[in-house]
N, C-alpha and C positions, 0 to 999 in steps of 0.2 A: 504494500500500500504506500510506504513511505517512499518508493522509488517516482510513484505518479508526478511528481513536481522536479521539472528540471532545472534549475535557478542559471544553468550554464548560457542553454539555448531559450528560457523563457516561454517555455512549452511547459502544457501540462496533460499528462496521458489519460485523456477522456475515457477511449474505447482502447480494451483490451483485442489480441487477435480475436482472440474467442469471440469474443461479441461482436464485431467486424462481423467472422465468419458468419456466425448465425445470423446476422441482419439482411445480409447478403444473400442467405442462402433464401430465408423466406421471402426478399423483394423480387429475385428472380422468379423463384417457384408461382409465385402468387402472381404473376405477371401474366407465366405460362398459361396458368391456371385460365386465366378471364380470357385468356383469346382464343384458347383451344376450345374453351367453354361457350365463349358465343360460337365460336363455329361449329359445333355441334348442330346450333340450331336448325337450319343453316344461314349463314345471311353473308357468306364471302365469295359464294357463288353469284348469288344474287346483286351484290352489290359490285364485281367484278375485282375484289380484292386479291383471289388466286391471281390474277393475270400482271401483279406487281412482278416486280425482281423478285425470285428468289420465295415466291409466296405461293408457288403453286401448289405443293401442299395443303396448304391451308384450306381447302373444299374436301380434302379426303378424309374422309368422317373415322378411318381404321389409322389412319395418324394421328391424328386431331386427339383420336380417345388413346391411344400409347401415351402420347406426350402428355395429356393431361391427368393417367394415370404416376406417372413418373414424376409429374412434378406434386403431385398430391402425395407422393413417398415422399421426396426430400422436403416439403411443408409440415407435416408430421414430426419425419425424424428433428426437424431443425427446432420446432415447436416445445417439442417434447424434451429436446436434449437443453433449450431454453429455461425450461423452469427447473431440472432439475438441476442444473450446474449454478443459476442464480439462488435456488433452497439450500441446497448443499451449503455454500457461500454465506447464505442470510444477508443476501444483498437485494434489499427491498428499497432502492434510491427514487427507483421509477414507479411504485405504488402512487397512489393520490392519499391525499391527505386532509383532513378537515382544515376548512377555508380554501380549498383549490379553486371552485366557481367565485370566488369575489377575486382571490389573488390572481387569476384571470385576465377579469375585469379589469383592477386594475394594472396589468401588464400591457393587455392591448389600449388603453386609454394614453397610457406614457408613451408606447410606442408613436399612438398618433399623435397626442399634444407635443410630443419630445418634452414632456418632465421625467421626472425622477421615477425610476420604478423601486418597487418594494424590493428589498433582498431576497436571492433566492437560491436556493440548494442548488444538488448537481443537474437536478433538471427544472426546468420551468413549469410550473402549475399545470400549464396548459398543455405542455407534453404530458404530464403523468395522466389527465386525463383522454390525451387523442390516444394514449397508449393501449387502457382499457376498453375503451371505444373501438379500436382495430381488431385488439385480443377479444374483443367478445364476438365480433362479426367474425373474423376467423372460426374461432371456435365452434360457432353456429353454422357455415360451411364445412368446415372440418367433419362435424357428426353428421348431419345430415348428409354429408358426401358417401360418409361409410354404410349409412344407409341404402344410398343407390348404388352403392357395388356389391351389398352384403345379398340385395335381394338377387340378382343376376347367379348366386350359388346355386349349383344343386340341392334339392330337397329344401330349399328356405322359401318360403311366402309369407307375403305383408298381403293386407287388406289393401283393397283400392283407395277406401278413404287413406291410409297411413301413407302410404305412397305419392299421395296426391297434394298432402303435408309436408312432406319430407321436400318434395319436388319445389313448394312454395317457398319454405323455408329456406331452402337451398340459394335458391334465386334472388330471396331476399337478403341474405348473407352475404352473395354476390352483391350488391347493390350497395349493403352497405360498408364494403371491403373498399368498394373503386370512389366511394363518396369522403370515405376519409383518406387513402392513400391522396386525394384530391385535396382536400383538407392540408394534409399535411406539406403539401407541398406549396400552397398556399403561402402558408408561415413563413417562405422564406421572399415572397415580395417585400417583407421588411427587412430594411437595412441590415438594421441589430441582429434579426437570426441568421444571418450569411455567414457568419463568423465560423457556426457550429459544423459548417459542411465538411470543410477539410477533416474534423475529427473522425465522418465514416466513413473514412479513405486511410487516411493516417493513423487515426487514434488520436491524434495530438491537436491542441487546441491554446491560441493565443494563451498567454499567462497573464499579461494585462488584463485580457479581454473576461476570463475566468476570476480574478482581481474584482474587479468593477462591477458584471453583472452574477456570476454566482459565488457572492463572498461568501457567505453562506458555508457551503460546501468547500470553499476555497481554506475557513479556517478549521475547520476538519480536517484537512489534509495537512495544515502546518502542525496543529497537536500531534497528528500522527507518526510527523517526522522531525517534531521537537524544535519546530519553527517560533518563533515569538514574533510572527508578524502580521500584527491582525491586519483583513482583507477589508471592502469596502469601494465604493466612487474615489479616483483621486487620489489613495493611499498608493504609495511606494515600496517597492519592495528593500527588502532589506534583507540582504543577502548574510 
């Protein structure tokens, strides 16, 4: 923990590989996921999307369900290897926390006015909640998907109504998978979140910038490595 703050280079190591990995692994999967999944419908025939570069595939309904069966493995495994490596850990930084819908508020209000925002941990109010908002539409994809590959087994049958739910459910998980991936990328029209991008490439992230807007979390990291330099707007570091 005490290695995260580099006082040399002015870096502070956000994201672990690990975490990298896994974010990675589920923005690709999940990507796979929605396009293979509308093509299933069909609507890339229709719309003459096969006839791109390189997109001819994409009308072949026994591709379409390979790929989006494949990436629905590595969504799972990444998912799953997610909460166990962050429990194991008891690293709950990205949980929400009571006051996160005001601390919100006001985060995007400073943003737009350009005042002062409130201090904040190592993630922003508002991330901890697009987080559970993703994780639960995931989630709700995730089982209902196992659903529509459990019943394709030998000897397994669901009723039509359960089918017809699961089906609903599905689509509405999808919907609201692509509404906040939307969302989320949203966040970074403002100035102030641009900063954070390089960390899910790098892992690393301004130390001023970590200084200023997540003091917070920034003086947790100095107890941890016996730093006496509280964080904060403005303060200096003191090496």
């Amino acid at each position: 923990m005490a290695a995260k703050i580099d006082l040399k280079n002015k870096k502070v190591l956000r994201h672990s590989a690990t975490v990298r990995l896994i974010h990675w692994t589920v923005t690709v999967s999940t990507f796979l996921l929605i396009f293979t999944g509308l093509g299933q419908m069909p609507v890339y025939k229709r719309y003459m999307v096969d006839r791109l570069p390189g997109l001819a595939w994409s009308s072949d309904f026994s591709i379409t369900l390979l790929i989006h069966y494949l990436a629905a493995i590595a969504l799972v495994f990444a998912a799953t290897f997610h909460l166990v490596f962050h429990g194991l850990r008891r690293d709950f930084h990205i949980l929400p926390r009571r006051g996160d819908f005001r601390e919100s508020y006001l985060i995007i209000k400073a943003m737009l006015t350009k005042c002062q925002e409130p201090p904040c941990h190592k993630y922003l109010a508002e991330q901890r909640l697009a987080y559970v908002f993703i994780a639960s539409s995931l989630a709700l994809t995730i089982v209902t998907g196992i659903f529509k590959v459990v019943k394709n087994f030998p000897g397994v049958y669901f009723s039509d109504g359960l089918l017809n739910w699961m089906t609903m459910l599905h689509n509405l998980g999808t919907f609201l998978v692509i509404f906040g991936i939307l969302a989320h990328l949203a966040a970074f029209i403002f100035k102030e979140n641009r900063a954070l991008l390089p960390g899910m490439f790098t892992g690393q992230v301004d130390l001023d910038y970590i200084k200023h807007r997540h003091c917070l979390w920034y003086d947790e990291l100095c107890r941890e490595k016996d730093l006496n330099t509280p964080a904060g707007p403005n303060k200096n570091l003191v090496a």
